[in-house]
Every structure is written in structure tokens, then in C-alpha cells.
LOLO-636466 format. One record per residue: x, y, z of N, C-alpha, C in turn; residue in one letter. Coordinates in steps of 0.05 Angstrom, whole numbers, padded with zeros to 5 digits, always signed. Atoms other than C-alpha are relative to their C-alpha. Layout:
<pts>
XYZXYZXYZA;...
</pts>
This chain:
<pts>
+00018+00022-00006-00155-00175-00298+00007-00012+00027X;-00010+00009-00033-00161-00200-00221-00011-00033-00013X;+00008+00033+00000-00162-00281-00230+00015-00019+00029X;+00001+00025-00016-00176-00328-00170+00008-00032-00008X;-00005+00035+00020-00143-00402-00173-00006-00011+00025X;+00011+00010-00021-00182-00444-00130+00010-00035-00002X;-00004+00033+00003-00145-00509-00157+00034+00004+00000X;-00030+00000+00004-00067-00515-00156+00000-00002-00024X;-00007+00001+00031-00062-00537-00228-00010+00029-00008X;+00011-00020+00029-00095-00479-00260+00015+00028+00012X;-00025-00029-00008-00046-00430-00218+00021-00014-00013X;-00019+00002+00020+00006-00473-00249-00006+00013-00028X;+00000-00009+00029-00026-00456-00316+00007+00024-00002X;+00003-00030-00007-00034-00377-00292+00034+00008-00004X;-00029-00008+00000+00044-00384-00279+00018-00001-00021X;-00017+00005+00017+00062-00422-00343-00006+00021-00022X;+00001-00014+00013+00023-00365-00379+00016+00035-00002X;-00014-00020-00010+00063-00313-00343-00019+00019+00014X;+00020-00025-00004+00000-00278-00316+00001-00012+00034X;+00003+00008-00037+00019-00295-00235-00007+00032+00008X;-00006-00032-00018+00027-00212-00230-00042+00001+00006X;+00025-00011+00006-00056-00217-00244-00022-00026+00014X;+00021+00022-00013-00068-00269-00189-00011+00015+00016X;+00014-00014-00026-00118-00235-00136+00004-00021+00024X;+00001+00023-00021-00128-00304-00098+00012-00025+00000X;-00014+00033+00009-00104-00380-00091-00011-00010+00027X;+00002+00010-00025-00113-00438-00045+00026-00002+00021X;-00025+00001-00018-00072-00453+00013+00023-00019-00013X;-00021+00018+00013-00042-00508-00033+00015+00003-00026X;-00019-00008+00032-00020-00471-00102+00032+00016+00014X;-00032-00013-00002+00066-00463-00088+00013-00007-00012X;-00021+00003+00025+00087-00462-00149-00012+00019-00019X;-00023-00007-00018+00118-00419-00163+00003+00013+00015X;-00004-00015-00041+00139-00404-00093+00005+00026-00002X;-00004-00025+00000+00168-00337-00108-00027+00018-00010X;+00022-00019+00011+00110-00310-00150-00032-00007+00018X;+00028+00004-00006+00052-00336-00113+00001+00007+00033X;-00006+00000-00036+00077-00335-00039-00018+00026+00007X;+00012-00015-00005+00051-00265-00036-00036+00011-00005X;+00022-00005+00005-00016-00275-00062-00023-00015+00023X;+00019-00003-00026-00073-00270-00010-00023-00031-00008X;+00011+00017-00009-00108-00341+00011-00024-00001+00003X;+00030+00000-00002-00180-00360+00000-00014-00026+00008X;+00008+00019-00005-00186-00428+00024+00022-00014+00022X;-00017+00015-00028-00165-00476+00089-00009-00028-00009X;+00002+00022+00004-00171-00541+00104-00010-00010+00028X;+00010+00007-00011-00218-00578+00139+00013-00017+00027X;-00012+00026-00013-00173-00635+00168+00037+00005+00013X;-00032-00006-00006-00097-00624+00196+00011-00027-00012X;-00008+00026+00005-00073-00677+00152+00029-00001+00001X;-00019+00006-00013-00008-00670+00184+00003-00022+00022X;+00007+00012-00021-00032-00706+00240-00015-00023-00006X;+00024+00024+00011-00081-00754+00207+00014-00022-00018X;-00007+00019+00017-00058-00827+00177-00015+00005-00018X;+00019+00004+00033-00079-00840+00102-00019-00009+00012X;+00026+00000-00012-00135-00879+00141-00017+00013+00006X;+00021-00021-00023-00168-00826+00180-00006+00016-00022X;+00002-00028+00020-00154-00775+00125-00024-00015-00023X;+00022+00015+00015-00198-00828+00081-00027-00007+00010X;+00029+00009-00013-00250-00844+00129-00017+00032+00008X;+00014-00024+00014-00264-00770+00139-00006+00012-00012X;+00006-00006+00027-00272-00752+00067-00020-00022-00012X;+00025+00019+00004-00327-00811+00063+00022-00028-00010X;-00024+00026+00009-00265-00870+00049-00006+00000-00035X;+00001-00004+00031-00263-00844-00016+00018+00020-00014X;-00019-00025-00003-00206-00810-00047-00008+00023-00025X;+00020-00012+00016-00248-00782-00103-00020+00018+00003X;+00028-00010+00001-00315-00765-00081-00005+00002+00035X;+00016-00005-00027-00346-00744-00014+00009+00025+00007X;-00001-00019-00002-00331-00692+00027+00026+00008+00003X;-00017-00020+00010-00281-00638+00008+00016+00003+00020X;-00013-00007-00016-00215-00627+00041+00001+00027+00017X;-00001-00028+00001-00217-00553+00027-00026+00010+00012X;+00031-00027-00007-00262-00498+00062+00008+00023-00013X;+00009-00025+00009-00283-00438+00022-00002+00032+00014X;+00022-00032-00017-00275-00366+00055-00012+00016-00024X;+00011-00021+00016-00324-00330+00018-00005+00025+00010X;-00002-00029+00005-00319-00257+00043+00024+00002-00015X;-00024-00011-00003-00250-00264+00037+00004-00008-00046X;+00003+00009+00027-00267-00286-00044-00011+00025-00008X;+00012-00016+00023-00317-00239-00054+00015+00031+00004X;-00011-00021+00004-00269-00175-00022+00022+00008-00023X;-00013-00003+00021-00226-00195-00076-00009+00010-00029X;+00021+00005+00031-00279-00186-00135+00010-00008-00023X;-00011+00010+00029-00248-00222-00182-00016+00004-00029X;+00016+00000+00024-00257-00220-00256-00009-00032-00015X;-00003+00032+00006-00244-00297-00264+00004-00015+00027X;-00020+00021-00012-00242-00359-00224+00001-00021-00005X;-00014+00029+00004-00210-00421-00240-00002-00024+00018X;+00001+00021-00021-00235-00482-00207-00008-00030-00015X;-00003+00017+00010-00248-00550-00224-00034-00019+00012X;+00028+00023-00005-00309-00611-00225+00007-00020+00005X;-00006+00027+00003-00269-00670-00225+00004-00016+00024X;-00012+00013-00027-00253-00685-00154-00002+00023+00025X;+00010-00017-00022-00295-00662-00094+00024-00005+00020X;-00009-00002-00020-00251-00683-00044+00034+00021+00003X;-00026-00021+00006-00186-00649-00076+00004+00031-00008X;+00004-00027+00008-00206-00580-00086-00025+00012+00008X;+00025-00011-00010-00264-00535-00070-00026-00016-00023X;+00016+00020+00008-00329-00567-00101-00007+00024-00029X;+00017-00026+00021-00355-00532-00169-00025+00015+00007X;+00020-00009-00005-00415-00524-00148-00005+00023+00026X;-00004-00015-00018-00398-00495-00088+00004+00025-00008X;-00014-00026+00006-00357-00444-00118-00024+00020-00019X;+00017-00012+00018-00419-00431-00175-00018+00020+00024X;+00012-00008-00018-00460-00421-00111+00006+00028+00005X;-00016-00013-00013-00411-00379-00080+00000+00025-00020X;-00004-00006+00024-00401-00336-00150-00022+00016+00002X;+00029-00004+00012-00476-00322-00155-00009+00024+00014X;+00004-00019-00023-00478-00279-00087+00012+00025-00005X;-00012-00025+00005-00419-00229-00114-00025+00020-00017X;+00005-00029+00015-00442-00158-00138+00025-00004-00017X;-00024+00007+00029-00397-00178-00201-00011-00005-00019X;-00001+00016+00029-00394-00200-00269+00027-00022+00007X;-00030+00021+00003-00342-00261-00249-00007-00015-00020X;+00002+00015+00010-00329-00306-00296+00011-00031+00010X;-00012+00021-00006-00329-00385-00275+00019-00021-00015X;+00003+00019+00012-00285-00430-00306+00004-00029+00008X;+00005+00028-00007-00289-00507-00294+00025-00014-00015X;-00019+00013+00023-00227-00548-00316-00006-00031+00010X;+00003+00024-00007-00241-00618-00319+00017-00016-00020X;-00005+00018+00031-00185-00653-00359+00007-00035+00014X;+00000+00036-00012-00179-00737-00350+00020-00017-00011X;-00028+00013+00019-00115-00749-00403+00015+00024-00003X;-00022-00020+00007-00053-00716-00423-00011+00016-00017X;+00022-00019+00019-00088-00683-00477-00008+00020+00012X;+00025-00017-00003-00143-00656-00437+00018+00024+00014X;-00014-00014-00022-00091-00633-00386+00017+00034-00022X;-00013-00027+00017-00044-00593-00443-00028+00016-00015X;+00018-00017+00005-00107-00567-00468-00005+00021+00006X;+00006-00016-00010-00123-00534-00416+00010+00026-00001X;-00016-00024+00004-00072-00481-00422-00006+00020-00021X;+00012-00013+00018-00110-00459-00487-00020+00003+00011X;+00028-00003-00019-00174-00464-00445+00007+00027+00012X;-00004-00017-00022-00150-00415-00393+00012+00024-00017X;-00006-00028+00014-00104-00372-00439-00028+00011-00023X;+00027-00016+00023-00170-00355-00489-00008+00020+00018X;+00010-00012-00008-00203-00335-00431+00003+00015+00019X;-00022-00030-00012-00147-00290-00400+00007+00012-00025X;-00009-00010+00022-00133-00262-00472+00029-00007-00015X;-00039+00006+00004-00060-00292-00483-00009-00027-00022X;+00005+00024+00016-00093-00351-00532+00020-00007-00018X;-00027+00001+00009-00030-00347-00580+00017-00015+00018X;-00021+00002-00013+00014-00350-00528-00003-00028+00017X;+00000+00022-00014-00017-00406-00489+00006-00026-00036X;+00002+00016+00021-00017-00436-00562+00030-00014-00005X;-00034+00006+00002+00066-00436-00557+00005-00020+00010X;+00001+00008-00022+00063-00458-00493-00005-00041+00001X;+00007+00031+00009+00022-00522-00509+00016-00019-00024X;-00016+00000+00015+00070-00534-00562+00017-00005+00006X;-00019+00011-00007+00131-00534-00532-00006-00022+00027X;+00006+00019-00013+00104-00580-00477-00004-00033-00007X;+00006+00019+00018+00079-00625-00531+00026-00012-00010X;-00033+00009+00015+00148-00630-00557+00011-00011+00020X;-00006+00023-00020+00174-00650-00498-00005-00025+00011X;+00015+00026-00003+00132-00700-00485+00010-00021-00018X;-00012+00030+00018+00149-00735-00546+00025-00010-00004X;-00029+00000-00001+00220-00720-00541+00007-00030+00018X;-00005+00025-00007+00212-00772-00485-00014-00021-00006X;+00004+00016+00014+00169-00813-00527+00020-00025-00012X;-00021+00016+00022+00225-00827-00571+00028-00007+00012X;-00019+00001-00010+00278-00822-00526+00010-00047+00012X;+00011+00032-00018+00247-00901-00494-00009-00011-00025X;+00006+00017+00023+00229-00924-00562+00014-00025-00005X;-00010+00024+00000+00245-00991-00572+00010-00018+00025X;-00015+00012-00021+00272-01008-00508-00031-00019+00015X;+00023+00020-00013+00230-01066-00461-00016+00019+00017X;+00021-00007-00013+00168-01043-00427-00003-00013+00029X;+00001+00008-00035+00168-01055-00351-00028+00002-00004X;+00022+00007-00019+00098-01077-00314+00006+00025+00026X;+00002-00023-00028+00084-01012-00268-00018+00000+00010X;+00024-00014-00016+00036-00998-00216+00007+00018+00018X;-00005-00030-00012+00029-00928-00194-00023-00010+00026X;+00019+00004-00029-00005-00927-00120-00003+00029+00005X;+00000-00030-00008-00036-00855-00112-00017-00002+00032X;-00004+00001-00033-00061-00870-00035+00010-00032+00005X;-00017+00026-00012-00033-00927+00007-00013-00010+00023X;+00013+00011-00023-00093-00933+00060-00031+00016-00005X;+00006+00023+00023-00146-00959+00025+00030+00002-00021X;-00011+00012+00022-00096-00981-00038-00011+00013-00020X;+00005-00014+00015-00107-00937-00092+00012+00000-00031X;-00025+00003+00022-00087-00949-00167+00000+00042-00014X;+00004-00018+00010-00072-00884-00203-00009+00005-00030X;+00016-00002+00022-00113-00865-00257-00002+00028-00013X;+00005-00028+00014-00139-00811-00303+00031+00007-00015X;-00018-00001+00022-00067-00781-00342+00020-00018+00015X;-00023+00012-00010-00014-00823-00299+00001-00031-00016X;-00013+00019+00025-00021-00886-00347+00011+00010-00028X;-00006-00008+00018-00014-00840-00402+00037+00008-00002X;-00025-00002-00011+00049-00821-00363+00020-00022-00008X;-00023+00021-00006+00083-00885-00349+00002-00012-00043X;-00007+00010+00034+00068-00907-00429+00014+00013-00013X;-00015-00025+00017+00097-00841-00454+00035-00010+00008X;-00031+00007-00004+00159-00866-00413+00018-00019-00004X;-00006+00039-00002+00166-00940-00433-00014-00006+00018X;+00005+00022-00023+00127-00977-00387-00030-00002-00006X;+00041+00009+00003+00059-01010-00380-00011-00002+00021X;+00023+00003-00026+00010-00997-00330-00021-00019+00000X;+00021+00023-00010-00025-01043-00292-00025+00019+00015X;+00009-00004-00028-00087-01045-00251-00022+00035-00006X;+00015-00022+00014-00117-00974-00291+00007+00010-00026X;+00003-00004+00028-00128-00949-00355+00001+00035-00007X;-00008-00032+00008-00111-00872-00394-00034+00004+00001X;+00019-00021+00001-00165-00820-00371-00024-00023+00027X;+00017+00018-00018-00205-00880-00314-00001+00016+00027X;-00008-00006-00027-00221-00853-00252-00019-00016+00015X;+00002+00023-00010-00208-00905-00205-00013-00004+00029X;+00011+00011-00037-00231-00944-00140+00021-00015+00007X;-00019+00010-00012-00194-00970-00094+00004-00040-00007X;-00007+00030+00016-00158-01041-00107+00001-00022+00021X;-00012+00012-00018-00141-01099-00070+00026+00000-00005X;-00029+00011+00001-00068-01119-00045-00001-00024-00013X;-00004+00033+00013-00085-01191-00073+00007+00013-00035X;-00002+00001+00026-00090-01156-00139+00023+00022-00017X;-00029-00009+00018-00026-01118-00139+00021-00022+00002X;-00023+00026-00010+00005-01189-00114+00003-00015-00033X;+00011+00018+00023-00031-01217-00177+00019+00004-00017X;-00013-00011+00023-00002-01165-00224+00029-00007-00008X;-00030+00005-00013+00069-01178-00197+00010+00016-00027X;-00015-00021+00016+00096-01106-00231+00029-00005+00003X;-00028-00004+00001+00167-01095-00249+00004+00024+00019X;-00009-00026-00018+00163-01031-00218-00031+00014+00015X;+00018-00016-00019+00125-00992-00162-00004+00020+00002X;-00012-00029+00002+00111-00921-00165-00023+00007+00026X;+00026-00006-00026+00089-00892-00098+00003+00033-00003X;-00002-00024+00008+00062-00828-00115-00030+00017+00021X;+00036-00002-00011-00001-00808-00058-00005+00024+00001X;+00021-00014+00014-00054-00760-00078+00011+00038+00026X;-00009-00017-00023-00023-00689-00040+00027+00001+00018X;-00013+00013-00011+00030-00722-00011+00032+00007-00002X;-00024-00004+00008+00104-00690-00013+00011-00025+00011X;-00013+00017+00000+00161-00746-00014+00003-00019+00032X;-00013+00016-00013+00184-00744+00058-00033-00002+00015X;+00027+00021-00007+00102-00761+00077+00009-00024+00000X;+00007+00026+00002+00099-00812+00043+00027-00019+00011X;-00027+00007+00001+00170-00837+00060-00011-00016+00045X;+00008+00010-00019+00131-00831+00134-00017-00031+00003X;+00019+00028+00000+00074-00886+00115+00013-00019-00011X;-00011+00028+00011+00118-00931+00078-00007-00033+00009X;+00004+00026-00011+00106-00988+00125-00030-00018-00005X;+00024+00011+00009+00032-00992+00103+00004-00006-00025X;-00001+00022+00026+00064-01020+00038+00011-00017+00013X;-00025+00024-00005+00128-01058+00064-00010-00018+00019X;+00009+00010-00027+00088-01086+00127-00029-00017-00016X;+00018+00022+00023+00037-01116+00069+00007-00030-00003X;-00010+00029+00011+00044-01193+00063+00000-00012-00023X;-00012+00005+00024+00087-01215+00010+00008+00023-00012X;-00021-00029+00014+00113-01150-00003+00028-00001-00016X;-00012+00004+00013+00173-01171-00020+00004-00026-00013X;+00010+00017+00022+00150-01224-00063-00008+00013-00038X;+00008-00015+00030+00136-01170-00112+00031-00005-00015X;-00022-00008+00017+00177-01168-00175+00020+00022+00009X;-00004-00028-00013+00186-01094-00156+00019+00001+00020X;-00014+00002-00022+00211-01104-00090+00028-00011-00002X;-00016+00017+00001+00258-01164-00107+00030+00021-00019X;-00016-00016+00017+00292-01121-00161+00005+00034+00015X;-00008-00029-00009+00296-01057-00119-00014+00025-00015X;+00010-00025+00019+00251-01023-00160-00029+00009+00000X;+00027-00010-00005+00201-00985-00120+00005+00028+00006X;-00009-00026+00005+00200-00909-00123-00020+00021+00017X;+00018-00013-00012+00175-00858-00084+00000+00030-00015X;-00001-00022+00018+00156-00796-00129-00009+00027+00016X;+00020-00030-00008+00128-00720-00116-00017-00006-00019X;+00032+00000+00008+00058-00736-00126-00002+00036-00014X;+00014-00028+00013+00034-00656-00125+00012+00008-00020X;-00015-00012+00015+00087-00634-00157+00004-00010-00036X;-00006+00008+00024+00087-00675-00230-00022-00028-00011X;+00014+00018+00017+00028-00727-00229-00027+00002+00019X;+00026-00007-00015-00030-00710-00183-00017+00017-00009X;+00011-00030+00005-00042-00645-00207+00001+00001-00035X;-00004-00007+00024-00072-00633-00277+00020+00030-00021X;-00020-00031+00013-00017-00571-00299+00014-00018-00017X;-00011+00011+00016+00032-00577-00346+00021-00013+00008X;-00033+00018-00013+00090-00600-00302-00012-00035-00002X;+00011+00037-00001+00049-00679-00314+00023-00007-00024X;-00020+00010+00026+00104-00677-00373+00029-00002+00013X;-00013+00012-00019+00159-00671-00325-00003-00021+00021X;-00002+00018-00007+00133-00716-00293+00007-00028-00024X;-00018+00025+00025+00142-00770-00361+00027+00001+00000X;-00040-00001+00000+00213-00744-00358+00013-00015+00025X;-00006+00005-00023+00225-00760-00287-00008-00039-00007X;+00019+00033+00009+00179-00835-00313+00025-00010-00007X;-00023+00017+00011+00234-00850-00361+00031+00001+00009X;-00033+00001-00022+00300-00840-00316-00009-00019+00025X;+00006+00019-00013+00262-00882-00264-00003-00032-00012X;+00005+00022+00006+00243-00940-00309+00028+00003-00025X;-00027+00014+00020+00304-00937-00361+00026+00012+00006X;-00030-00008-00011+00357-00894-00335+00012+00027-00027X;-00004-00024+00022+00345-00841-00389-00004+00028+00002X;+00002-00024-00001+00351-00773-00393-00017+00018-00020X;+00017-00017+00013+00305-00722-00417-00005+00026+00012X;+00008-00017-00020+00300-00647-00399+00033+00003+00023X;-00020-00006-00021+00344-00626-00341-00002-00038+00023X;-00010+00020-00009+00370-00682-00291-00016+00000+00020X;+00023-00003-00021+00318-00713-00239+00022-00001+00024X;+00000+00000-00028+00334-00701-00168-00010-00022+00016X;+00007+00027-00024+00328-00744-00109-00026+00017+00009X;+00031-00004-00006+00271-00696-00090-00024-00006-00012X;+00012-00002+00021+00237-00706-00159-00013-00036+00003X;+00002+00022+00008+00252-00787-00155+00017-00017+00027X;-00024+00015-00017+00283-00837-00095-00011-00023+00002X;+00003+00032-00003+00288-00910-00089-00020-00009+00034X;+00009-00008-00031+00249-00928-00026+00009-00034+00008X;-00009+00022-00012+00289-00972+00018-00019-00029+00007X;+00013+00025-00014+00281-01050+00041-00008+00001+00019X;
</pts>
């Protein structure tokens, strides 16, 4: 079976099912995992050099919306349909973070094929480990994704119970930092699984942008700066569009040293299954607990005064 992954998560899934040998395509942004995917041939670019572009700009040309408008990603469709896939894996939930569904149905319609589309749209932890039975049915491995979701599940609760009883910190996750962004959809499900209480959004919401008055309001125990794409030492660049905020360090957060700068793609941006390492990584940030293998400073770092 040739299967296209036009979304990072659902090449995570491809990888956690073991079927990377039966990837044909990917975007420029599925690297994980780096060894197995590195060699698989590229079907999408990107509109914007957001190397070069502040969170601003990068928001104002996507319609100042980190949700909805127009799409980071561009589509090569020869270079889709020389692949003829039997499957491709793409998503509805977020035009600007992935190729558009519709696009891709579009796109789909023109092959001399039988492809099959599938659509993953999940909005909670749930939907997210679901998926893995979603995708393995309709690669044939349904069992096996059935393990899969299972032992993930277990982990998860492992750090459930691990934070049981202990006090609940006030968190707000910030998934952009120009507009102010709360994070939404599974990342409250996150921080609750780890001890803590999110502010500011709610499990499975997908959000709009916030004011600063109303993360002043919240006055969190802890800060999680996590932005949407965004590896560590990014965001580590924009920092100042928090700290350079008035009353910044008026926050709880701040005062206590306890603002964090996370890998977004890597464990809470991206619907795959690594959103459970991300809870693990949650509860060693907010209690100092272990779960799983030991987080890294790449995984988790304090972000200076």
C-alpha cells in the first residue's frame, strides 16, 4: 500500500503503526521519525519563510488568524499524483496548519486512481488516541493499532495517578505569542491529566485569540509557552513579546520562576500520539514527577528573567 501523509500527526500515527516502509509521500514538516521518514519524497512547501517572519507577520499573512484563513502549506500536485497513492491522510481541522481538506479532495478527484481520502479531525485526547484505530483499520493493522492505543492509554493514566492528590497549579498554555493565543482543543486535557488547571480554554475548544489584560486577570501559577510549529530555540527568539508585556512580572508565574518553554510540534500541537508524552513532560514541569523516561532540557526549559 503507497500512503501519502499530508499532516505531521498522521505520519506520526504511520510511524507508531510501523508502516513508515509504506510511506510514498509527506509534508516538508513530518520528522519524526527522522531516520525513517528523511528519505521519503516531499509533496508540499510553504508559502511564507517563516524563518524570517515575526509571529506578527506570520499571523497577518494567514488572515491574523492562527486557525482559519489562508494555509501555510502549498500543495505540489504532479508531484502527488506521480506518486499514485493508495491512501492519503490529511486533516479538516486547521486550514492554516496543513494542506486544506478540501483542497486535497479537489486535488484527489483529478488522479487516474482509486485513492482513498482520509480526514482526521480529532479535538480531545480521546479523539487524538483514536485516531490510531482510525488509520490502522484503514491500512489493515486494526488489532495492532488496537495495542498501540492501549498502551498509550496506560500511560496516560500512569501519569494520572502518578499527580493524584497533590495541589493543582493555575496554568496557561500560550500556543502563539503575537496576537496572544490560549491553547485549546487536547492541551487542557493535557495539563489536567498532569495536575494542573487550565485557564483561559476549555478540553476539545478551539480558541481565539485573548487579551494580555486577561492572562493578568487569571494570574496562573504557571506559564506554558508552547507556539503553534514553533521548535524551542524559536520561541526562546520571541520571548520578549511576553517579558516586554506590562506587568509581566507581576504574574504569579513569573514571580515564582515558573514559566516554561516547551516543544510545541513535537508533544502538544500535533494531534499523534506523542500528546501523551507530552502529559509526562506536564507533570515533571508542574510537580517535579517522573513518568516514562526523563524529560530533557529540549523536551522542557525554564525561560529566563
Amino acid at each position: 500500500m503507497r500512503i501519502v501523509s499530508l499532516l505531521p500527526a498522521a505520519t506520526d500515527i504511520v510511524a507508531e503503526l510501523g508502516l513508515t516502509a509504506q510511506l510514498a509521500g509527506r509534508t516538508h514538516e513530518c520528522d519524526w521519525p527522522p531516520r525513517e521518514v528523511a528519505h521519503v519524497p516531499v509533496v508540499t512547501g510553504a508559502d511564507l519563510d517563516q524563518d524570517t517572519l515575526s509571529s506578527r507577520e506570520i499571523s497577518d499573512a494567514v488572515g491574523g488568524s492562527a486557525h482559519s484563513g489562508s494555509s501555510l502549506y502549498t500543495l505540489d500536485t504532479e508531484a502527488l499524483a506521480a506518486l499514485r497513492p493508495d491512501v492519503v491522510l490529511t486533516q479538516d481541522l486547521c486550514d492554516v496548519c496543513a494542506v486544506s481538506y478540501e483542497r486535497v479532495s479537489r486535488t484527489v478527484r483529478l488522479l487516474d486512481a482509486e485513492t482513498r481520502v482520509l480526514s482526521l479531525e480529532p479535538r480531545t485526547l480521546d479523539d487524538v488516541l483514536d485516531c490510531l484505530v482510525t488509520v490502522g483499520e484503514l491500512l489493515g493493522v486494526r488489532e495492532h493499532a488496537e495495542r498501540r492505543r492501549a498502551a498509550w492509554r496506560d500511560r496516560l493514566e500512569r501519569v494520572r495517578t502518578s499527580v493524584a492528590g497533590l495541589p493543582r497549579p493555575r496554568v496557561v498554555a500560550v500556543e502563539w505569542m503575537d496576537p496572544l493565543w490560549p491553547a485549546g482543543h487536547w492541551v487542557p486535557e493535557q495539563i489536567t491529566a498532569a495536575g494542573g488547571e487550565p485557564l483561559l480554554a476549555a478540553p476539545g475548544e478551539h480558541t481565539e485569540p485573548m487579551t494580555w489584560d486577561a492572562v493578568r486577570t487569571a494570574r496562573p501559577d504557571v506559564v506554558l509557552v508552547l507556539p503553534c510549529g514553533f521548535p524551542p530555540e524559536r520561541t526562546l527568539r520571541e520571548a520578549h513579546l511576553l517579558t516586554g508585556l506590562p506587568g509581566w512580572s507581576d504574574l504569579p508565574a513569573v514571580a515564582a520562576g515558573r514559566v516554561w518553554v516547551l516543544d510545541g510540534p513535537s508533544y502538544f500541537n500535533r494531534p499523534g500520539p506523542r500528546v501523551v508524552r507530552g502529559a509526562e513532560v506536564l507533570a515533571h514541569v508542574l510537580h517535579g514527577v517522573w513518568t516514562g523516561a526523563e524529560v530533557t532540557v529540549a523536551e522542557a526549559r525554564l525561560l529566563s528573567p
